[in-house]
Each structure stands twice: as C-alpha cells, then as structure tokens.
N, C-alpha and C positions, 0 to 999 in steps of 0.2 A: 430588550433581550432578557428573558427568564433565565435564570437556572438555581435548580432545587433541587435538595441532597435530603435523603432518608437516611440514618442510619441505626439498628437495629443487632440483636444478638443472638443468636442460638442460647435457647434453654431448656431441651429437654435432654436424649441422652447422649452418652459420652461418643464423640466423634472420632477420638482418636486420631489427633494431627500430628502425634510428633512433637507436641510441645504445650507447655503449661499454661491454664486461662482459657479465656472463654473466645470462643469465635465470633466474627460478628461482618457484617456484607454493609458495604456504602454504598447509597443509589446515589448517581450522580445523572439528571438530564438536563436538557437544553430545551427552550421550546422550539417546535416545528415551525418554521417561515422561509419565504420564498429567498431565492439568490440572491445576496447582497445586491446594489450596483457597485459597478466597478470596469474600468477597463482594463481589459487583460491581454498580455500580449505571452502568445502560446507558440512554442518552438516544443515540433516533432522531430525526431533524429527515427530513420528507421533501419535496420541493418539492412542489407540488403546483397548480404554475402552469398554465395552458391548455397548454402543450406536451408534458402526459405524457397526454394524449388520443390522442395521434399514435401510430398504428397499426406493429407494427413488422411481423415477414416472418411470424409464424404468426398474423396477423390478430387478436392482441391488443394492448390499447392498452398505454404504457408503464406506465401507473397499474398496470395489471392484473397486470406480473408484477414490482412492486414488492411489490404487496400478497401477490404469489404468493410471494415470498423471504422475505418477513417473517413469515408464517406456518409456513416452515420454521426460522427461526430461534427464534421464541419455542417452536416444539418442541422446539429440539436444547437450552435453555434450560430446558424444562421436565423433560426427562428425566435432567438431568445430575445424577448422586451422588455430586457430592464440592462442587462451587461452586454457591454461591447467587446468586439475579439477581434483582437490582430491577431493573423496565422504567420507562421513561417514553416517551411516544411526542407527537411533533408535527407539526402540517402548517405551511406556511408556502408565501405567494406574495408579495405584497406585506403580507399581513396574517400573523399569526401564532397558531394555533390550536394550544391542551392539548389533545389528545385524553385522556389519562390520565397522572396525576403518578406516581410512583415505584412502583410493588407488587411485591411479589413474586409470581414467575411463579412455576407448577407444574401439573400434571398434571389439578389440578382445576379451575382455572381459565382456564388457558390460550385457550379455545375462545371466550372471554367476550372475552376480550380482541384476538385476531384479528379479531372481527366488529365490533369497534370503528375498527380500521382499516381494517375493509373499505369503511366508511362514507366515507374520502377520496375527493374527487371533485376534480379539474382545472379551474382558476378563473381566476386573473388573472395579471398580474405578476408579475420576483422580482425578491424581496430578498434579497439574497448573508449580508449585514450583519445583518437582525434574529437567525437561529435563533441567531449563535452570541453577539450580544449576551447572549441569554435566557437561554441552555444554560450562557454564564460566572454569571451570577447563578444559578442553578439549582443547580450544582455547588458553584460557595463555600457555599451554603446545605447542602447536603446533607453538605458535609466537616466542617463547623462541626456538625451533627446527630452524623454515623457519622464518625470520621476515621478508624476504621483499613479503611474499604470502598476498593475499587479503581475509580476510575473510566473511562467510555467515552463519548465522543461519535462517532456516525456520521451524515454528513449525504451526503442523498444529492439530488443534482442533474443536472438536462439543459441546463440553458443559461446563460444571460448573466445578468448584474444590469442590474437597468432601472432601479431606484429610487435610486442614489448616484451621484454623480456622480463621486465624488475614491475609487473602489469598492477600488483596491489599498491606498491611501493607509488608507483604511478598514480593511479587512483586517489592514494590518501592524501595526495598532495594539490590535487586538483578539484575534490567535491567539496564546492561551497556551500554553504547556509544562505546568500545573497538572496538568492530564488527559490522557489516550487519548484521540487524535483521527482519524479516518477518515474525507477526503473522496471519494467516491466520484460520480466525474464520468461519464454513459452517453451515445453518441449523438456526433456527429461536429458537434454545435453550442454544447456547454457551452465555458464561458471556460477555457481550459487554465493562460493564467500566475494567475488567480483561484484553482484552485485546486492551481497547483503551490506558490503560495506558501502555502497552507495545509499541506502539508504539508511543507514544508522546513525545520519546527522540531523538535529531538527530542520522543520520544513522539507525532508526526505522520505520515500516510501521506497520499498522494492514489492513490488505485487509480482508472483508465480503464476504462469496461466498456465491450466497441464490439457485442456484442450481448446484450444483454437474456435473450434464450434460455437462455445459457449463463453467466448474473450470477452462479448458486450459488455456482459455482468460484473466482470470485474473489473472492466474500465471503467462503467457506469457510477462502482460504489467507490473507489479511490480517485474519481474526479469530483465527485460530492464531495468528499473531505477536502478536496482543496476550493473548489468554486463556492460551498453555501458553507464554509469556515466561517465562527463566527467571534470565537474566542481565543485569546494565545497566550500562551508564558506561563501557565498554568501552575499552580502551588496546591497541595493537599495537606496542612500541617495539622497534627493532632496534637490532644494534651492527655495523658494518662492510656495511652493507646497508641499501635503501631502498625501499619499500612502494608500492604506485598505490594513489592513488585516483581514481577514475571520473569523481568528483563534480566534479574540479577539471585533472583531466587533468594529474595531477602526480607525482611521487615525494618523498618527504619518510622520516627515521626513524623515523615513528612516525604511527598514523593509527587514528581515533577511527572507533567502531563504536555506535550508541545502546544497540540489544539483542539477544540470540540469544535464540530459542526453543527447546522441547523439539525433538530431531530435526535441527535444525537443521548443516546441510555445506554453510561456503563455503570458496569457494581466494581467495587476494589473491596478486597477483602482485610479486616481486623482484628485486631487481638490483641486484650487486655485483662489484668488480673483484676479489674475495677470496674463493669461496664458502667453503669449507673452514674460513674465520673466523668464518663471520655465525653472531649467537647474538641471540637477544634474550627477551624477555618478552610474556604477554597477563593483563592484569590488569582487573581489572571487580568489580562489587556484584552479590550475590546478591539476585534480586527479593524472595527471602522477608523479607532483613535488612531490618528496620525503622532501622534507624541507618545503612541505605548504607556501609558502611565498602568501602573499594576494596581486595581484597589482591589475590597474586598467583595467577592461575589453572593456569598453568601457562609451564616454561618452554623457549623455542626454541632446539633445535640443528640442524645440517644434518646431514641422515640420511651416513652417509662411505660412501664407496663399496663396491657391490658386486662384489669381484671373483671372477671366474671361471677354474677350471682348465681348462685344453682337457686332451685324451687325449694329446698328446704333452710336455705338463708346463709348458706357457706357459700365462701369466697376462694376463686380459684382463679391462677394467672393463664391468660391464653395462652397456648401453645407457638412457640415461633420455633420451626423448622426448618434449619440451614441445611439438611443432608446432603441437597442435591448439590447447595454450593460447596459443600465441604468436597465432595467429589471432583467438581469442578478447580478446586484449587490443590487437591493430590495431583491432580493429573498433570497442571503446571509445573507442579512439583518433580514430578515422575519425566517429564519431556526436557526438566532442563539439567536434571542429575544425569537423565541418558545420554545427553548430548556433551557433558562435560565430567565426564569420567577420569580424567588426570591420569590415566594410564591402569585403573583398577577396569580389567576387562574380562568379563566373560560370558560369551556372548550364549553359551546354554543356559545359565542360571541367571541370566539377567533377563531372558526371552519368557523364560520360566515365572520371574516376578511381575513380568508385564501381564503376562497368561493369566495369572491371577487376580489380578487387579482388574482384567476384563471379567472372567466369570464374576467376579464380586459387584461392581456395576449391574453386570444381568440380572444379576438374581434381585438386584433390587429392581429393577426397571418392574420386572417380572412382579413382584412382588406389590408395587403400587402400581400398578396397571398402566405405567408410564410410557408405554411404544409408541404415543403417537406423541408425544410431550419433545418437541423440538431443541429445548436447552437440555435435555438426557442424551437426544439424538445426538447430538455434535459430541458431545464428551465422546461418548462412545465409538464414534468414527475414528477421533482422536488416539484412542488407545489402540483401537485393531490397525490404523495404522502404524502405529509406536510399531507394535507387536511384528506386522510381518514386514517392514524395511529394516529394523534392529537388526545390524554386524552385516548390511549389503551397501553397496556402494549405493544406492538411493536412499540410505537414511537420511542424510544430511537435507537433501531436497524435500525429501513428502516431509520427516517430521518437524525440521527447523520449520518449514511452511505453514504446518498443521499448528506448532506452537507459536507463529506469529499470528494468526489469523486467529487463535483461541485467548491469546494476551490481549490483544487489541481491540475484541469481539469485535471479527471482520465479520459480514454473513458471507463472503464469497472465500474458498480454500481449495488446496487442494484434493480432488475426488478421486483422479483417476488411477484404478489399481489392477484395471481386469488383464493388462500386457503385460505385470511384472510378475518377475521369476526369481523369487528371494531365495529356492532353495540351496542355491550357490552362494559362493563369495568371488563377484567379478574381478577383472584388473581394477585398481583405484585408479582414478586419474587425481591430477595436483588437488582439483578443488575438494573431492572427496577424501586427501588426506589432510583436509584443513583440521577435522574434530577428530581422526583416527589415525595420528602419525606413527602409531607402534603395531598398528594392525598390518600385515604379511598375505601376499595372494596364495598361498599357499595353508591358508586356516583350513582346517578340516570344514566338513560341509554341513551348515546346518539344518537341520531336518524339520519341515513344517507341517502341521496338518492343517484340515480343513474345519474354520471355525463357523463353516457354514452361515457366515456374513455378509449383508449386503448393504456396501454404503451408501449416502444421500446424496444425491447432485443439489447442485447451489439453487437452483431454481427452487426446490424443497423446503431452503430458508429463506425465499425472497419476502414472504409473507411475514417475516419477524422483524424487518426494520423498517424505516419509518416511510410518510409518503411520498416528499422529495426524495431520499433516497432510490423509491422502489421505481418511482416515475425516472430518475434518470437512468437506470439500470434497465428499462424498461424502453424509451429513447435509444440508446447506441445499440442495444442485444437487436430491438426490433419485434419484442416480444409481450 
C-alpha cells in the first residue's frame, strides 16, 4: 500500500484569506487496488414507514427503488471474487421485522433473497431508535460468533422519529463506533440533525440522497469508503505550519482523518509564515493489521522551488497558483460561518455577502476560461446553493450536505433545486431549528431573483474519482 503527499505553496498574488502568511494545499493519495479480502457481515435496516409509498418523478414509489438498489447491491455482492458477504436484512416503522438473519450471498441464491425484500410494504410510523437498538445486539452477537469478519450497518430512511420523545438524547447514547455505519437519509423531509449525528462518530457516514433516481451513485461511493478502506486512525502533524479543518473551521498542527480508501486523492489546506521550513508527518493503521499499530506512512516536505532559465540567462521561480484552491477553502469558510451564526442574523445582508462572493467566482471562471473545469464547477454549485436556501427552512439540508460532501471531496451531493421555493420562510420543524433556534415564522419574506444558474448532477463528476470507485458507483446505479 502507497501513499504519497505533495505539498506546495501559493506564490504569486495576494489571495486574500483573512489572515497572515502564505497559503499552501497538501496532496494526499492512496494508490488505486482492488477490494481488500475480507468477510463482511452487512445488516440493512430499511424504513418502511407509510411515507416511502410517496411517488417520486418517474412514478415509482420510494419503496420501489429501495428495493430496486438493494437488488443491485446483493448482486455486485454476489459476484465479487475476492470478499465474502453475509447479509441480514430488516424493515422497521414503529415495529421491527427480520426479514433474513445473516447468509451468505452468492450467485445461487441470491434471487431467493431479493424477493424477500421485494415483499416490504410501507406501513406505519418510525422508529429512529429500534433498528439500531437491534442491529447493536445483532453485531455483538455476530462478533462474539466470527470476530475476525468486518462489519456494516446501513440504515436507510425518509423521515422523522414519531415514536421517542428525548429522540437525539436517544440516538447519542446508542451510536457505536464498534462497527461500519451508513445513515442514508432521501427526500427533503427526513430529520437531518437525527441523522447527522449518526454519523459524526468515527467509522460513521450520513450520506443525503435528494433523488432516488440516481441513489446507485451514492450508495456506490460511500460503500467504496467502507468495502476498499485501506487506511485508519489517520494523523497529519505538521512543524512550522497549520492545517484546516472544515469541520471546525479551524487551523491547528495537526489534524485527524478516520480513513482513506483504495484510490483515494484529497488536498488539506496550509499556512505558514515560513514555507520553505514546513515539514511534518501522516501516520495511520493499516486496515489489514489486526493489532492497529500506528506507524509512519510517509513524510512531508515542501516541494522547493522550480526555477526557470529565460534565453537571455535570468532566473526566474515558476508560477504555483492556488487561486482556485483559495476559493475552494473561502467557500468552506463561507458554509460554515453560515451555518453557525451564534444568533448574529440577517438574512438580507448575509444573502447579499453570499451573492457576491458568487459573482466573484464567475468572473473568474469567466476570466480563465474555466466552465468546463469540474473542481470550479462544484465550488460554484456550492455557493448558488448557500445563496438560495440561506434563512429557508432547507438550509440546514442542501447546505450542511453541500458542505459535507465539499470537506470530505465527496463526488456525489446534493443537486436537487428545481422544486424549491425559497422565496418564503416556511414553518421550521424541530430539526430545522437545530442551526436557527432564534429565527420566527413570521420573518419578513425574502426576495430572490434569478441568477440564471444551472447546477450539475453527480453523474457530471463521476469521471473525477478514481476506477474502483467509478466501477462500483457504476455496479449498484446500473449505469
């Protein structure tokens, strides 16, 4: 297992970040190789409440192309030759039904067992609370049986918890780290802080799916993170330089990473009053090590400069241009100050600062003939969305999503904007007043025009990550 770090500074003009010293981007990749081996034992929880009845745009119900995803997956599960899979599958509304306890899938029987879930039907109420009560007893049982199998939880939901009352209180006391956890929330009505705080524990995701149509893609690339995982416990420590993180909108020397997968290329961004000094380390556990022991993976210098001879015998340093990253890291900047406003709220002059900060982007895209340049394109989504959910009760959903999916450089987020209506301010429900508890239904109405925008569906960045990725995203979608 490779992995190899660039890292490099911005030296030409002033970027303008907000703070002193030089900027500078860390490449961090992994090399590309095929699925670990590994036995894995995968528990699906599915809701199966009255609201995945609900018809979506190609006139199937949401049940219909749950059950259509899951049948892509116990395939790409039956044909794999190298990892072995035990399934277990359940429904769950207020009650909570075994479809089938643990087997192993395969090519023989596979068929047997899609049509067992084809039998889920959309019923009552939900329980946030019971699958993963179940699924924790389930898994201690199954570790205490196999301990050296891999485990997965994926739960997949559309809405709200009806049945708890104290429902996060519940939640924080029940989401383990023991296992693989995948909450996958669809639909512009599931609890968002429900399940963001499922996933905000290591070994946890919460992936947003805002259409159904196109769920493959993003079951595809957040089972890759956990199936061809290659690295864990991950460490970035630096010396004479300081690292962001997204999560906290911070800089710090040194900053935790849970896991890389195969294929796997991110950049973290730096800054230091001393480039030419900054050195540091990325150390982590090899997923295959059974004893986790942490060494070091490799270690960071600053690439030194490239200098150039002209024809008449002067020397000059090549150009390294961060612009676009610098952008990329205002923007982080920009999604998580909006998001956490400590009660400093105004949602005309703050719609206003976002507006700007999109024309400013354009003008550059514009400028360097950038429109088909796919790392400009996502920024840019990113903002126009900021822009028109800002002070609507689907902020919290599109842009927390937009800025998880932009921290993490997810290729798959969410797209969908063409059904919403920002130029009101709806009733908040509980989970929409998680980031805006001093906001009132009764705010004057904000007024939006048309910035004659047109975002990119996920398929548009499928061609940016890597080829296991794209091949399994390519597998479950069926595309």
């Amino acid at each position: 297992m490779a992995l190899t770090t660039i890292l490099e500074f911005h030296n030409g003009s002033d970027l303008q970040l907000g703070f002193e010293g030089h900027f500078g981007k860390l490449d961090v990749s992994v090399e590309d190789s095929e699925m670990p081996v590994n036995t894995w034992d995968v528990k699906f929880s599915i809701d199966c409440s009255g609201s995945m009845s609900d018809i979506c745009k190609d006139s199937k119900t949401k049940m219909q192309h749950i059950q259509h995803t899951m049948a892509n997956i116990l395939h790409m599960f039956s044909e794999c030759d190298t990892s072995k899979f035990n399934v277990s599958v359940s429904a769950f509304d207020n009650k909570y039904t075994l479809l089938f306890d643990f087997s192993e899938i395969n090519e023989n029987n596979v068929d047997e067992f899609i049509e067992k879930i084809k039998k889920i039907y959309p019923r009552d109420s939900t329980n946030l609370v019971l699958p993963i009560q179940q699924t924790n007893t389930e898994m201690q049982n199954r570790k205490t049986a196999f301990p050296t199998n891999k485990q997965l939880h994926i739960l997949l939901t559309d809405g709200c918890d009806t049945c708890n009352s104290n429902i996060y209180k519940d939640l924080k006391n029940i989401i383990t780290t023991e296992y693989n956890f995948i909450a996958f929330g669809f639909g512009k009505d599931h609890d968002v802080k429900a399940l963001t705080m499922m996933g905000e524990n290591s070994n946890c995701h919460y992936g947003y799916i805002d259409e159904l149509e196109n769920a493959g893609l993003v079951y595809g690339e957040y089972l890759h993170a956990v199936l061809y995982r290659l690295l864990n416990n991950i460490t970035i420590t630096l010396e004479d330089g300081e690292i962001y993180d997204w999560k906290t909108n911070t800089w710090s020397s040194s900053l935790s990473i849970p896991g890389l997968d195969s294929g796997a290329s991110k950049t973290y961004y730096v800054r230091t009053t001393t480039p030419k000094f900054v050195s540091g380390t990325v150390s982590g556990c090899l997923e295959s090590d059974e004893t986790q022991t942490v060494n070091t993976l490799d270690e960071i210098d600053t690439i030194p400069d490239l200098i150039i001879t002209e024809e008449d015998g002067s020397e000059r340093v090549h150009p390294v241009d961060l612009t676009a990253h610098a952008y990329r890291y205002k923007t982080l900047d920009l999604m998580y100050r909006s998001q956490n406003t400590n009660g400093n709220f105004d949602v005309t002059e703050t719609k206003k600062q976002i507006r700007d900060f999109f024309e400013e982007i354009k003008k550059y895209i514009e400028q360097y003939n950038l429109q088909d340049d796919l790392f400009m394109k996502k920024i840019q989504d990113d903002v126009y969305i900021l822009y028109k959910t800002y002070g609507t009760h689907y902020f919290e959903l599109y842009s927390a999503a937009r800025q998880r999916s932009q921290g993490n450089q997810n290729v798959c987020t969410a797209t969908q904007m063409d059904d919403l209506d920002n130029t009101r301010l709806p009733t908040f429900t509980r989970s929409h007043a998680f980031h805006f508890p001093y906001m009132q239904n009764d705010i004057q109405d904000v007024v939006d025009d048309d910035l004659n925008y047109t975002i990119a569906d996920n398929s548009h960045f499928e061609r940016s990550c890597s080829e296991t990725v794209s091949r399994m995203m390519r597998s479950i979608s069926k595309k």
